[in-house]
C-alpha positions as CSV (number, residue, x, y, z in Angstrom):
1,X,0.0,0.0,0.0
2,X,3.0,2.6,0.8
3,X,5.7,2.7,-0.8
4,X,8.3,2.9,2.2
5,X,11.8,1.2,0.7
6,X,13.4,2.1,4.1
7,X,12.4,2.1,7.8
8,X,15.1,3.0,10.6
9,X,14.1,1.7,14.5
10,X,16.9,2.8,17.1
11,X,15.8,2.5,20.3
12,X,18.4,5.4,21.7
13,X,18.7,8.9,20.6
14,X,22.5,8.4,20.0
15,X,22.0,6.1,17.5
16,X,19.1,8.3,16.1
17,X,21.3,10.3,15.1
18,X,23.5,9.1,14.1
19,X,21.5,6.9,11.2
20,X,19.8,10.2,10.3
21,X,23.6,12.0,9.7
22,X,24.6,8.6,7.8
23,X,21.4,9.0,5.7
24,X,20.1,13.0,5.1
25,X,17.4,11.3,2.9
26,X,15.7,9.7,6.1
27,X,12.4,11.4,7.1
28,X,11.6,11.4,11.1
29,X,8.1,9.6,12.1
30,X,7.1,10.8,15.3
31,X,3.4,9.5,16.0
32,X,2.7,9.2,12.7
33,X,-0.9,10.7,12.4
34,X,0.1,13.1,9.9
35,X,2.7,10.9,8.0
36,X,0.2,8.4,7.1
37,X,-1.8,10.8,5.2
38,X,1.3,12.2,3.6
39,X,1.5,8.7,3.0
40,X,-2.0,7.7,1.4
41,X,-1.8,10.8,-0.6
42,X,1.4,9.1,-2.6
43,X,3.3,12.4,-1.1
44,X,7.2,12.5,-2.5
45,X,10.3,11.8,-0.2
46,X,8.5,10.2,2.2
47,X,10.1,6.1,0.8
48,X,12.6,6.4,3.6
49,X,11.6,6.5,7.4
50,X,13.6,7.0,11.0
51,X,10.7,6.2,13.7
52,X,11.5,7.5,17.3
53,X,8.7,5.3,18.6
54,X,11.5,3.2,20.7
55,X,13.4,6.0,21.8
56,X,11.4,6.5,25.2
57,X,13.6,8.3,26.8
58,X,12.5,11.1,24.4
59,X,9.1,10.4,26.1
60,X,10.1,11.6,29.5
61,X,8.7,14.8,31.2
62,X,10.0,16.1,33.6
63,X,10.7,19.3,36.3
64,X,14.0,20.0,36.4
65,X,15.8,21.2,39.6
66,X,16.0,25.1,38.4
67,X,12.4,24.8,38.0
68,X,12.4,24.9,34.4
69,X,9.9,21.7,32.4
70,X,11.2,19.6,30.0
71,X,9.1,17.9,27.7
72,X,10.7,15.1,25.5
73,X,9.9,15.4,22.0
74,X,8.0,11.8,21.9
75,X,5.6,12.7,24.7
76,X,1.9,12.0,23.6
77,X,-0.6,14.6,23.9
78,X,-2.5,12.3,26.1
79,X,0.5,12.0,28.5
80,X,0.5,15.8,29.1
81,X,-2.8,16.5,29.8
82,X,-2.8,13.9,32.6
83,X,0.8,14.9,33.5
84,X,0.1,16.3,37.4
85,X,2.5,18.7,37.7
86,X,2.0,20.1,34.2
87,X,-1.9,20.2,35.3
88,X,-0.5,22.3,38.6
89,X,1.8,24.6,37.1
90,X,0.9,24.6,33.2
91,X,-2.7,24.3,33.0
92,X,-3.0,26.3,29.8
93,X,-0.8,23.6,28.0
94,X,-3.0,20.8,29.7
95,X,-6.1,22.4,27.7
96,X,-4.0,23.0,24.6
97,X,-3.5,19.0,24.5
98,X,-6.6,17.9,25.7
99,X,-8.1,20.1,22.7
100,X,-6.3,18.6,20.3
101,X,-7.9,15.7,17.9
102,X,-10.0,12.6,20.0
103,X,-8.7,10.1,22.4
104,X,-6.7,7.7,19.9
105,X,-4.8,10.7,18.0
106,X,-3.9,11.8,21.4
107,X,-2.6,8.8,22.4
108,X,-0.6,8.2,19.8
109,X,0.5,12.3,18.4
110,X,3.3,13.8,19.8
111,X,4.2,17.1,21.0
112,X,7.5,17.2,18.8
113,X,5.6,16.0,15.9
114,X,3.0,18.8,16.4
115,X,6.1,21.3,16.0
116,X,8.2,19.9,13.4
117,X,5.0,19.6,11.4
118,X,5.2,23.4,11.0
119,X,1.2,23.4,10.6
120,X,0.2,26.4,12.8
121,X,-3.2,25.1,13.2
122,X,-1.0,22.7,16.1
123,X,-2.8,23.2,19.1
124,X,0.4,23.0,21.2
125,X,2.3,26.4,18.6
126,X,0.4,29.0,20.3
127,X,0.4,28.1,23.9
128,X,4.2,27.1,23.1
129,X,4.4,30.7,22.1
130,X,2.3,32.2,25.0
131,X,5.0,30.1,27.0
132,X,8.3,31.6,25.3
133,X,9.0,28.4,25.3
134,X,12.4,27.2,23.9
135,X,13.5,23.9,21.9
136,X,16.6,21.5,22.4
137,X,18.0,20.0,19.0
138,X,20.4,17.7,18.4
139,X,22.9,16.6,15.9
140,X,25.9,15.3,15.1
141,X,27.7,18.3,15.4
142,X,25.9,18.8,19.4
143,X,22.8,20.5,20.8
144,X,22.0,23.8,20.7
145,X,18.4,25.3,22.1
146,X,16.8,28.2,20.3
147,X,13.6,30.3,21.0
148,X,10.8,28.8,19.8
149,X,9.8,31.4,17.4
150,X,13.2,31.2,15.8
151,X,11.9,27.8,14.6
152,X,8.8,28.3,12.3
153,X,9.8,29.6,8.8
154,X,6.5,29.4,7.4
155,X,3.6,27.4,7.2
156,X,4.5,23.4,6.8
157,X,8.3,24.8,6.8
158,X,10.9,24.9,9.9
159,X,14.2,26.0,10.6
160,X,15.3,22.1,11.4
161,X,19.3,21.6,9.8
162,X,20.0,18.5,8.1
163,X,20.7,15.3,10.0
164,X,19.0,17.0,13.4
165,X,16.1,16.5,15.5
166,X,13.7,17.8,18.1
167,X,14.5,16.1,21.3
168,X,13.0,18.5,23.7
169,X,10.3,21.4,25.0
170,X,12.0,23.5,27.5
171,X,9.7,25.7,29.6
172,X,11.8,27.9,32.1
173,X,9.9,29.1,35.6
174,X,10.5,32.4,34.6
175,X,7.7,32.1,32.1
176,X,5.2,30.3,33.9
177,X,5.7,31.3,37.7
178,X,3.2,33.5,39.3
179,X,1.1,33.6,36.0
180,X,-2.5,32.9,34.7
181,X,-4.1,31.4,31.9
182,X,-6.2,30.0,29.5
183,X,-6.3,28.3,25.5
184,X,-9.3,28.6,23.2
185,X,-10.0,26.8,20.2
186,X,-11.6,28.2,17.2
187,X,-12.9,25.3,15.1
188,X,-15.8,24.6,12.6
189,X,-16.8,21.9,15.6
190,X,-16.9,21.9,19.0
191,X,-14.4,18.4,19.1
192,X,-12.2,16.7,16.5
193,X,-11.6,19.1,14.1
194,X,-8.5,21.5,13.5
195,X,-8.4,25.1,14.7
196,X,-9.3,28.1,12.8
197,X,-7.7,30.2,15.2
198,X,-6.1,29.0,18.2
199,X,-5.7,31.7,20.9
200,X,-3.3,31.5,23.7
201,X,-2.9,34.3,26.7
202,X,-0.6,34.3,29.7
203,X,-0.4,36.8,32.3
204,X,0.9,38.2,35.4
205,X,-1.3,40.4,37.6
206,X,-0.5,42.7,40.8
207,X,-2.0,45.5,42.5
208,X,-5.1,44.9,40.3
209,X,-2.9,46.1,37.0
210,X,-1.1,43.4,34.6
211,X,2.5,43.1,35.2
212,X,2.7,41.1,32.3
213,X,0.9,39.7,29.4
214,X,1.7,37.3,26.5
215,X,-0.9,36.7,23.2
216,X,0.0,33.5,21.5
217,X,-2.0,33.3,18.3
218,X,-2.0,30.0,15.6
219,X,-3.7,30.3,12.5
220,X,-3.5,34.0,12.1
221,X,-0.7,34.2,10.0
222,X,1.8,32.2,8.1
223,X,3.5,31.5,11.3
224,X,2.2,31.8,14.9
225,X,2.6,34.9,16.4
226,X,2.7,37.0,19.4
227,X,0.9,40.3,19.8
228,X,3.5,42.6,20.4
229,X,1.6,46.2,20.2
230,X,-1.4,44.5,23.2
231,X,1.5,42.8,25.1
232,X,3.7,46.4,25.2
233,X,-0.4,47.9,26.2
234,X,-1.2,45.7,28.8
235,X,2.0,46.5,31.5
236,X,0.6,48.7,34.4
237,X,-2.6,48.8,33.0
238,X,-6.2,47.7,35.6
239,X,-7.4,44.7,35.0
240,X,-10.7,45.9,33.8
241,X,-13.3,45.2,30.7
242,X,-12.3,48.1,29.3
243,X,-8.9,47.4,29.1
244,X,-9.6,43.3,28.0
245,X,-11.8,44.8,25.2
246,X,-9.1,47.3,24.2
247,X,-6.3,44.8,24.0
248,X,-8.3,42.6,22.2
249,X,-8.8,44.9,19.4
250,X,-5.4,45.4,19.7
251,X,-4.5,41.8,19.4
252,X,-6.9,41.4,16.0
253,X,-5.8,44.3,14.5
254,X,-1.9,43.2,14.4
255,X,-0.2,43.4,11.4
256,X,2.5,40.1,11.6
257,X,6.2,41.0,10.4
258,X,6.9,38.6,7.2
259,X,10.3,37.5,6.3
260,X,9.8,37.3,2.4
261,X,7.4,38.1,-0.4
262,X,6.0,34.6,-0.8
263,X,4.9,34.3,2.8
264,X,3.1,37.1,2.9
265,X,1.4,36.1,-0.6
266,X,0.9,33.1,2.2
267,X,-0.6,35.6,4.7
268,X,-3.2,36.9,2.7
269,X,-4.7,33.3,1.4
270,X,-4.2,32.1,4.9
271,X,-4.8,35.0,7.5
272,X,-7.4,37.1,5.2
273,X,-9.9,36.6,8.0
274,X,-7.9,38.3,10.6
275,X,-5.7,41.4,8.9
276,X,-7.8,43.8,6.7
277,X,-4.8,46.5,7.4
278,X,-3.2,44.7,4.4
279,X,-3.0,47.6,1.7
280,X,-4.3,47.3,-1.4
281,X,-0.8,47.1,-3.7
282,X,0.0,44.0,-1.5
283,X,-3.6,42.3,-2.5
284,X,-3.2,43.0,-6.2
285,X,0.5,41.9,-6.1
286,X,-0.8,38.6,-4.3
287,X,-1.8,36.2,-6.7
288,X,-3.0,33.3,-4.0
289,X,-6.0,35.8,-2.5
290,X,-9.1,34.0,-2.9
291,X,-11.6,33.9,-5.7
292,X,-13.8,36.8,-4.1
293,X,-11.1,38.9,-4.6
294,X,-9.8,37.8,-8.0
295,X,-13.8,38.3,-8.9
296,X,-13.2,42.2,-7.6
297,X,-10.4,42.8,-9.7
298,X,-12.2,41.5,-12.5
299,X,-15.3,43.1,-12.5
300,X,-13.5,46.8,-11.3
301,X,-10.6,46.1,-14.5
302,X,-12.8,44.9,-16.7
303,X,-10.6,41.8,-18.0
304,X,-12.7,39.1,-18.0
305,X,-14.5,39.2,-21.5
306,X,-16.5,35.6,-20.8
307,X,-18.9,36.9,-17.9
308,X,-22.1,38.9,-18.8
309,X,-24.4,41.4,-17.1
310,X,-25.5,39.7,-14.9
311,X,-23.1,37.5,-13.6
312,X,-21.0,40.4,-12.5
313,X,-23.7,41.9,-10.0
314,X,-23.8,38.7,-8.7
315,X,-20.1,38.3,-8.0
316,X,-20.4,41.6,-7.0
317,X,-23.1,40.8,-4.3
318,X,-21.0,38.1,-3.1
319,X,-18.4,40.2,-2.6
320,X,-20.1,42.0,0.0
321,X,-22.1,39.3,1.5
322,X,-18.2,38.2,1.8
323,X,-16.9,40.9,3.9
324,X,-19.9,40.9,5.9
325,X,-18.9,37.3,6.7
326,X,-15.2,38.2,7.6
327,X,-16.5,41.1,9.4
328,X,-18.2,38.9,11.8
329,X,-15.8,36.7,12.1
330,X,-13.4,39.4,13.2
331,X,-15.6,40.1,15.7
332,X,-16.1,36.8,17.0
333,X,-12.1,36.7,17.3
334,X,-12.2,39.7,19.5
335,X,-15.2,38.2,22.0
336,X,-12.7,35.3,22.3
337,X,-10.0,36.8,23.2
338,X,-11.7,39.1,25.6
339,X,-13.3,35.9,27.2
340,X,-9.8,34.7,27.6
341,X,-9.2,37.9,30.1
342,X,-12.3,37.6,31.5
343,X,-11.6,33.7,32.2
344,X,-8.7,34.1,34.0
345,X,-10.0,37.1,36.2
346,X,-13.3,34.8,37.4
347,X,-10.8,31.9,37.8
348,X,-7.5,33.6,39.4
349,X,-5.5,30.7,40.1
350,X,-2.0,31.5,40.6
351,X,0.7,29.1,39.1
């Protein structure tokens, strides 16, 4: 049925890596939820295999004596969410990995996989973000740990080197201590379905005024992204309505920064919901914006010779009834985020 001509099982990281530095052609297979649809859909490069599914010591979790979480690569969703210290101290990851998929995908999908997958509809990318979390890879050549947003180059795409690997989630005390939280999931369903936005916030409260304040958001742009402009708004600020409903138009209306032209051709097919402050030379330059806006630019240039009369008033009307549609949903993405503050004020459990 698949045609895999290869399959690599070491049952230590060491000699993990060291079959994938003998062979760069090896892909990793974490769980293996997504790879078997890569699979079935006769997807290329995908012949030779390195499974981690022996390697358990890159299942481990554990609290490390700095205070600081480390999450092995291999750990199942399922295994975090019932996890009791992560439930204690990281509840907001707990609901990030109980949210994700049904019972069997989370007992068999990893956290690493979820990363290295680069989809930002992962359910773990924004709360990871929220987190400032930081990720241990490994080579060859050594370790080295970067930021976690150093590691997402665009959507399905990572900043992973030849012949290395995720073997860890680090999560220092610093970013969780004393803090507050929650994770909401945007989806066409209520349960096993992927998120249309996944929203993620993090904060630190004293005196009545936030302290500090971290918006992790997945599916709003080609990679996920923080909220910079609400975060910098939030310090010393009351913990009011006001304020939650002011920094969550902040947090919709942010404009994410875009390393190259083709993601943010990206950006506009995939984050059109959430970013009308795109100007208009970017959405005619953009040739993947969707087929209500290619219809615009037809009926206002006049270059489609094929469509009568009465066919353009009708695109036309769909148009609007369009942006009425992304309208609403822009303000559905504001209520949630706004429920997110006004969570974690009725709840106020300190980490």
């Amino acid at each position: 049925m698949f045609n895999i001509s290869v399959l690599q099982e070491p049952d230590r990281l060491e000699a993990a890596v060291a079959m994938l530095h003998e062979n760069p052609n090896l892909r990793i297979i974490a769980g293996g939820t997504d790879v078997l649809i890569r699979l079935q859909h006769g997807s290329a490069g995908w012949s030779e295999l390195l499974s981690l599914r022996n390697v358990h010591e890159l299942e481990e979790i554990r609290l490390r004596e700095d205070g600081t979480f480390e999450i092995g690569a291999m750990a199942p969703f399922a295994r975090i969410f019932e996890h009791p210290e992560l439930r204690r101290h990281l509840p907001i990851l707990t609901e990030a990995a109980v949210s994700m998929g049904g019972p069997q995908i989370r007992n068999v999908a990893t956290i690493g996989g979820n990363i290295c997958n680069g989809a930002v509809s992962g359910d773990s990318a924004s709360t990871l973000f929220a987190l400032d979390a930081l990720l241990k890879l490994a080579s060859a050549e050594g370790e080295r740990i970067i930021p976690i947003h150093e590691f997402y180059a665009g959507p399905g795409k990572v900043n992973l080197r030849a012949g290395e690997l995720l073997t860890a989630i680090l999560i220092p005390r610093s970013s969780y201590q004393g803090t507050g939280g929650h994770y909401i999931k945007f989806a066409m369903r209520k349960a096993m379905d992927i998120a249309t936005l996944g929203v993620a916030v993090v904060c630190r409260v004293g005196g009545g005024a936030f302290q500090d304040l971290r918006i992790g958001l997945g599916v709003a742009a080609p990679v996920p992204i923080r909220c910079a402009e609400a975060e910098a708004t939030a310090v010393g600020r009351p913990v009011t309505q006001d304020t939650c409903r002011e920094l969550g138009k902040l947090a919709v209306g942010r404009k994410p920064v875009v390393p190259n032209r083709k993601s943010h051709r990206a950006k506009c097919r995939q984050g059109r919901r959430f970013h009308d402050d795109v100007d208009d030379a970017e959405k005619h330059e953009a040739r993947t914006l969707d087929d209500r806006q290619n219809w615009l630019a037809v009926v206002a240039h006049g270059r489609d010779r094929k469509c009568g009369k009465n066919r353009d008033q009708q695109n036309l009307q769909d148009i609007a009834g369009g942006q009425r549609v992304k309208k609403r949903r822009r303000n559905d993405v504001e209520k949630k985020i706004q429920r997110l503050f006004q969570r974690w004020r009725d709840s106020c459990w300190p980490l």
